[in-house]
C-alpha positions in Angstrom: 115.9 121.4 115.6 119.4 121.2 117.3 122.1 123.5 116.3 123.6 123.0 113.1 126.7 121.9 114.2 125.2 118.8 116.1 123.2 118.3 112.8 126.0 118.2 110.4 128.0 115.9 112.9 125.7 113.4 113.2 125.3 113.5 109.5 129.1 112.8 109.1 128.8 109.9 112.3 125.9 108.0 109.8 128.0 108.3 106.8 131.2 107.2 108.2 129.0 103.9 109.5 127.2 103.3 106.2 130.7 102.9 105.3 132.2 100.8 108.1 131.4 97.3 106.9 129.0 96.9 109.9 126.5 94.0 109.7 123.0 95.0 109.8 122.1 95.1 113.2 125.2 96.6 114.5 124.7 99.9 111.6 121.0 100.1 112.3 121.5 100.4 116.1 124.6 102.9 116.2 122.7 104.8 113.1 119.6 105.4 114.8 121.4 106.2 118.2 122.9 109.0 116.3 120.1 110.0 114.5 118.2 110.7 118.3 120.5 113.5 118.9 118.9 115.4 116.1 115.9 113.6 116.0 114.3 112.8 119.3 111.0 110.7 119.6 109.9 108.7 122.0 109.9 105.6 120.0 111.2 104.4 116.3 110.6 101.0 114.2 113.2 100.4 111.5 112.4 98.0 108.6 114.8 96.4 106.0 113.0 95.4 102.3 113.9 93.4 100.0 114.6 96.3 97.1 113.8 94.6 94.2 110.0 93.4 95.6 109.8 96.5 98.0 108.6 93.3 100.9 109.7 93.8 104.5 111.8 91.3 105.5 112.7 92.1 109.0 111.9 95.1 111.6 113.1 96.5 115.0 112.0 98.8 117.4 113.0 100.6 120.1 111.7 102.9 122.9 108.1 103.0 123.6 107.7 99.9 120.7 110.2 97.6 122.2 108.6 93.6 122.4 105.1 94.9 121.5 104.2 92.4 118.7 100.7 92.0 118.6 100.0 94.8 116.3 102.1 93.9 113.8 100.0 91.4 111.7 98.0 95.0 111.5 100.6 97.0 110.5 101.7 95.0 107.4 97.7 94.9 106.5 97.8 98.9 106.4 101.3 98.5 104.8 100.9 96.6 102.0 96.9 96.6 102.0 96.6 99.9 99.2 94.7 102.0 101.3 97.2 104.1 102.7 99.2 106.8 100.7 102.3 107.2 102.5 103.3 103.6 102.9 107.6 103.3 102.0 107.2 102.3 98.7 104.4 104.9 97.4 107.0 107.4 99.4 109.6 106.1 97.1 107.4 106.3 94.0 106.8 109.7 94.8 110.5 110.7 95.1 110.0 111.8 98.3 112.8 110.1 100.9 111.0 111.7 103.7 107.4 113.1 105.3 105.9 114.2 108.3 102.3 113.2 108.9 101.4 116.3 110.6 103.4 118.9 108.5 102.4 117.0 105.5 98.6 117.4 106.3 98.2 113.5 106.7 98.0 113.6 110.2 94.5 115.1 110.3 91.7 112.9 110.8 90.3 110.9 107.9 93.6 111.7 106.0 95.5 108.6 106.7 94.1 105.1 107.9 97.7 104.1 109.2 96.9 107.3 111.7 93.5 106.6 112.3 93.4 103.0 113.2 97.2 102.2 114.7 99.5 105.5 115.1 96.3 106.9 117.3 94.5 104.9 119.0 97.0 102.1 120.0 99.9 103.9 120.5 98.9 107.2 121.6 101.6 109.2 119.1 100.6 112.7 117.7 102.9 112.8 114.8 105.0 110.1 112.7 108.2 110.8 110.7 109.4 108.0 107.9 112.5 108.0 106.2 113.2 105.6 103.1 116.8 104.4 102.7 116.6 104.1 99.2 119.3 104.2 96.3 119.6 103.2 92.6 118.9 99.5 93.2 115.6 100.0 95.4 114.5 100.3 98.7 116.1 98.9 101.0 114.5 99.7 104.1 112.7 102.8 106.4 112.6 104.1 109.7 109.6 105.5 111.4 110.0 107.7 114.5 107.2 108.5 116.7 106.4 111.9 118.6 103.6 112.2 121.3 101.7 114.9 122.9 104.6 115.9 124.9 107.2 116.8 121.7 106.0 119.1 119.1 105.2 117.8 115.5 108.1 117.1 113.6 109.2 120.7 111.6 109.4 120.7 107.5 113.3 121.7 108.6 113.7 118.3 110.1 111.8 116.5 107.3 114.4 118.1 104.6 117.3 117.3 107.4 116.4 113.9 107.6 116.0 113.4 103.5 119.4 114.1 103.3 120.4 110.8 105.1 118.6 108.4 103.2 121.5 107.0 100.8 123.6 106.9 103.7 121.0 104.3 105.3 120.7 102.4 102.7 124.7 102.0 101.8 124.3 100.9 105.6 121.5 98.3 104.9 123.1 97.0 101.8 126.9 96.9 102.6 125.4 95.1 106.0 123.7 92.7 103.8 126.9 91.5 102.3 128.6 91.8 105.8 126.6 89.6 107.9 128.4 86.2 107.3 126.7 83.2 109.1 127.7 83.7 112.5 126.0 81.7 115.3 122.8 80.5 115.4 120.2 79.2 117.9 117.8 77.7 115.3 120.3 74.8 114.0 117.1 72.0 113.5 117.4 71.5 109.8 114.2 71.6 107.8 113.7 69.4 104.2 111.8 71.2 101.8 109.5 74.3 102.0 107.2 75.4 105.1 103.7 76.2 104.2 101.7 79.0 106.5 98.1 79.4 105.6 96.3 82.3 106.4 92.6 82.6 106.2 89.7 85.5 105.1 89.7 86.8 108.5 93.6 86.8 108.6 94.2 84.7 110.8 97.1 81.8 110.6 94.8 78.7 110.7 97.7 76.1 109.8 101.2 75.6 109.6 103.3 72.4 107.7 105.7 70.5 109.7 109.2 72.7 109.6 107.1 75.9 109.2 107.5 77.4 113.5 111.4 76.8 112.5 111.5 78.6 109.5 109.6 81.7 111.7 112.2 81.6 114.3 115.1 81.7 111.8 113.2 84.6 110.3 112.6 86.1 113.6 116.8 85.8 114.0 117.0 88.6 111.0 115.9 91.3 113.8 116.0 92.0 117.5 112.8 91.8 118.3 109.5 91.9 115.5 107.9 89.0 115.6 108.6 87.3 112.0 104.8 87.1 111.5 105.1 90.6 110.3 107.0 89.8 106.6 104.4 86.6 106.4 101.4 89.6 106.1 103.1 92.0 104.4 103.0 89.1 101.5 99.6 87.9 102.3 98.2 91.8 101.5 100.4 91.8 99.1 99.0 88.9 96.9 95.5 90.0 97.9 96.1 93.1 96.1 97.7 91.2 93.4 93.8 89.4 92.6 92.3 91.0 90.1 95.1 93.5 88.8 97.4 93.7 86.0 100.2 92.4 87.8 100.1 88.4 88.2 104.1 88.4 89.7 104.0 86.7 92.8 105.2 89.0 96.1 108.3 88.0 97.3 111.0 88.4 99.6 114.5 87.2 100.1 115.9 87.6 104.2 119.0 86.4 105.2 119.3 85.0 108.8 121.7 85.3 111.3 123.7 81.6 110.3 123.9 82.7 106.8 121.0 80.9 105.6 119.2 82.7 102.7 115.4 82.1 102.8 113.0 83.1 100.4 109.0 83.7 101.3 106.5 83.7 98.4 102.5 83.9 98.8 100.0 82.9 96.4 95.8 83.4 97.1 92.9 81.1 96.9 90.1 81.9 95.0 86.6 81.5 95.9 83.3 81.5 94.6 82.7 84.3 92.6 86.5 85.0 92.6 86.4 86.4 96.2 89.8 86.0 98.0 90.0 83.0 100.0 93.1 81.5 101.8 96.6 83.0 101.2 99.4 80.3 101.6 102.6 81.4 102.4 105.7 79.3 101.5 109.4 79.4 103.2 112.6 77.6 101.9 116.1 78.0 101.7 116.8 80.0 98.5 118.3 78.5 95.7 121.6 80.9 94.9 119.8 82.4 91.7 116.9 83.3 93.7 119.3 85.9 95.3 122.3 86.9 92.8 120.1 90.1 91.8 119.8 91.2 95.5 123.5 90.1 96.3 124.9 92.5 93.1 122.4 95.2 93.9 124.3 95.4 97.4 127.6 95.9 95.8 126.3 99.7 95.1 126.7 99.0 91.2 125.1 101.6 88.7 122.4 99.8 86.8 124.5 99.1 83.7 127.1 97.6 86.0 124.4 95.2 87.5 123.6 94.3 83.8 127.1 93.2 82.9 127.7 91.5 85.9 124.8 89.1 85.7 125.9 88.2 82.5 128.9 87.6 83.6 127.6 84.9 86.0 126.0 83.3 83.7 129.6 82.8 82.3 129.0 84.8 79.0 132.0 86.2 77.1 133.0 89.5 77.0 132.3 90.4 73.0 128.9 88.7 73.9 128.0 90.7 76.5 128.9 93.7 74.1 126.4 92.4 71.5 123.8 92.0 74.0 124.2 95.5 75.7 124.7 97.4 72.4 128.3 98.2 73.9 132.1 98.4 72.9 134.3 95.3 74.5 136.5 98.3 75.3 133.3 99.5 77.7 132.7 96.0 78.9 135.7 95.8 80.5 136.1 99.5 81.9 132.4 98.0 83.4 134.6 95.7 84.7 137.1 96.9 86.3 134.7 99.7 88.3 132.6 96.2 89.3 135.5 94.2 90.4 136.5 97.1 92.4 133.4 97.8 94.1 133.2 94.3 94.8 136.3 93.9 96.1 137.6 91.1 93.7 140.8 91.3 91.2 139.0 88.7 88.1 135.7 87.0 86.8 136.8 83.8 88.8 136.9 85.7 92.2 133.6 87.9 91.3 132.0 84.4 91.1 132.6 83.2 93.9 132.5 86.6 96.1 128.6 86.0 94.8 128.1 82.6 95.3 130.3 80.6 97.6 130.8 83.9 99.6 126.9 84.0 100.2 126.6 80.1 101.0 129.9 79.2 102.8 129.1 79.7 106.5 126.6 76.9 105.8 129.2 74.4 105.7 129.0 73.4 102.2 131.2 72.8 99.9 130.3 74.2 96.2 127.5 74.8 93.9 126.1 72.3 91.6 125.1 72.8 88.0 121.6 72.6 89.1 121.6 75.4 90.9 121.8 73.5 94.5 124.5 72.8 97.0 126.9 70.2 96.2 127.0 67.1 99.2 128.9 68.5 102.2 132.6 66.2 102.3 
C-alpha cells in the first residue's frame, strides 16, 4: 500500500470526477488511471450493469486484457452461470463492495471456478481484486484488477481502501449515463424491428436474423474494446438459470450506444424433451422510452421515495394523487419535488418530462414522443 497521502489524494481525484459530468468512457478511463497509483496490477476489466437487472451491458479492459475477446463468451458463463460465489451481484447481496480472492480464501484451489478455469489457467494471474460501484438504485457496474506472480496478493488494507470508492464509481457510471448525449456514430445503417441471436446447448451462436451483426456493433460502440458478444451470454446464462426456478422474469438489459440510441436485449430459453434447456434466443431492439424511464431516474441519484414520486409524475398523475397513493402529505409531495427537480436539474414537471424523455431521444433526430409510447415521424 502507498503512503496515505497518495491514497487519500486519489480518493479526492475519483470523487471530484464522479462529479464532473464526464460521459462514461471518459470517467471510467481517468478513474481507473487514478485508481493505479494506489492500486497497481498488471491488468483490469471494468464492466457497467444495468442496476435494476444486475446484466452487463458493456466492458473494457486494459493492460495485459487489452483486445483479448475470445474468452469472453466464458466469462459471462462463470458470471452469470450460479456456480461461482463472488460474481458482482452475489458481492452486492452480501454487502460487501469489495474482495480479494486470495485474502478472502477464494483463491485456493477448488474454492472458486472463476479462478480455477479462467483467472489461472488462461491468464496466468495469482490474485483478483473486484470492486462493485453500487449505490441505492443498484449496481451499476465493477472493476476487476489482476495481480500476477510478480506483485504480492492484494492486502485486506487495500480491500477496505478500495470499498471506500465504490459510491464514488457508481455516481461516475450513472451521472455518465445521463451525460453521454448521441455523439457520432460509425454504425448509422438503420435496422426495422428486433435482431434475433440464437445460441445453442453447446453455446455456440448458430444463427443470427437480418439486422442482428448491426445491432452487435452498435453494442460493441458502448465500450472500447469487449466484444459485445459478452452481454448476449451473460443473458443466455442468465435465462438458463431462470428454467426451473421461482423466478419466470425475463433477464434484461438496457445499453445506451454511443449515437444515443437506447437498445434493450432480452433472452428467453427453449425447452426440450424432458424440459432440458435447449436454444436460448436473444432479442435486440431500440427501446421503447418506458423500457428505460426507471434506469434514466435511477441515474439522477434520487432516494428511493424520490424515484417513486417521480414515476408518477410521468405518468402525469396529480399531486394529491400521488399523496393518496404513497400514504403521504401534498405538503411532502412537493418538498419530493423540489429535491428531484433539483437533482435533476429542471425548474417544473414540464421540464422534468422532457429532461427524461426528449432529453434521452433527441440526438436521434426526432422530433417528439407519441402517445403510444414510440417516436413521433421525423419533420
Amino acid at each position: 500500500m502507498v503512503s496515505s497521502l497518495t491514497a487519500d489524494r486519489v480518493r479526492s481525484d475519483i470523487d471530484v470526477l464522479s462529479r464532473a459530468g464526464l460521459g462514461v468512457d471518459e470517467f471510467l478511463d481517468e478513474a481507473s488511471t487514478a485508481l493505479a497509483r494506489v492500486l497497481p496490477s498488471v491488468a483490469a476489466c471494468i464492466g457497467t450493469h444495468d442496476p435494476v437487472t444486475e446484466m452487463l451491458t458493456s466492458g473494457r479492459k486494459f493492460g495485459d486484457l487489452a483486445r483479448r475477446d475470445a474468452e469472453d463468451p466464458l466469462f459471462a458463463i462463470l458470471e452469470y452461470g450460479g456456480a461461482e460465489t463472488t460474481a458482482f451481484s452475489d458481492i452486492v447481496r452480501a454487502d460487501i463492495p469489495a474482495i480479494a480472492m486470495s485474502a478472502s480464501g477464494h483463491g485456493r484451489p477448488g474454492a472458486s471456478v472463476r479462478m480455477d478455469r479462467l483467472i489461472r489457467p488462461m491468464f496466468g494471474y495469482s490474485d483478483e481484486l473486484r470492486l462493485a460501484f453500487r449505490d441505492d438504485a443498484g449496481l451499476w457496474g465493477g472493476i476487476a484488477l489482476f495481480r500476477d506472480d510478480d506483485i504480492p496478493p492484494f492486502t485486506d488494507e487495500e480491500v477496505r481502501w478500495a470499498g471506500g470508492l465504490s459510491g464514488s464509481f457508481a455516481r461516475g457510471v450513472r451521472v455518465g449515463v445521463l451525460a453521454q448525449l448521441g455523439s457520432s456514430s460509425l454504425i448509422d445503417t438503420a435496422v426495422d424491428g428486433p435482431a434475433v441471436v440464437v445460441i445453442d446447448q453447446r453455446d455456440e451462436v448458430v444463427r443470427m436474423s437480418t439486422g442482428a451483426q448491426t445491432r452487435l456493433l452498435q453494442l460493441g460502440e458502448a465500450a472500447d474494446s469487449t466484444d459485445p458478444i459478452g452481454t448476449v451470454y451473460a443473458l443466455v446464462m442468465a435465462a438458463r438459470r431462470m428454467v426451473g426456478s421461482a423466478d419466470e422474469r425475463v433477464p434484461r438489459a438496457r445499453v445506451r450506444t454511443r449515437s444515443g440510441i437506447w437498445l434493450v436485449l432480452h433472452a428467453s430459453p427453449f425447452l426440450g424433451q424432458g424440459g432440458a434447456v435447449g436454444e436460448v434466443v436473444v432479442t435486440i431492439e431500440e427501446a421503447r422510452p418506458s423500457e428505460v424511464v426507471d434506469l434514466v431516474v435511477a441515474a439522477f441519484g434520487l432516494t428511493r421515495r424520490e424515484r417513486d414520486v417521480t414515476e408518477l409524475v410521468l405518468r402525469g398523475v396529480e399531486t394529491k394523487e400521488i399523496a393518496a397513493r404513497l400514504h403521504l402529505s401534498a405538503y411532502t409531495v412537493q418538498d419530493h419535488l423540489k429535491v428531484v427537480f433539483d437533482k435533476a436539474g429542471v425548474r417544473s414537471r414540464r421540464e422534468l418530462i422532457t429532461r427524461v424523455y426528449l432529453d434521452q431521444y433527441m440526438p436521434r433526430g426526432r422530433d417528439a414522443v407519441g402517445p403510444t409510447g414510440w417516436y413521433l415521424p421525423a419533420t
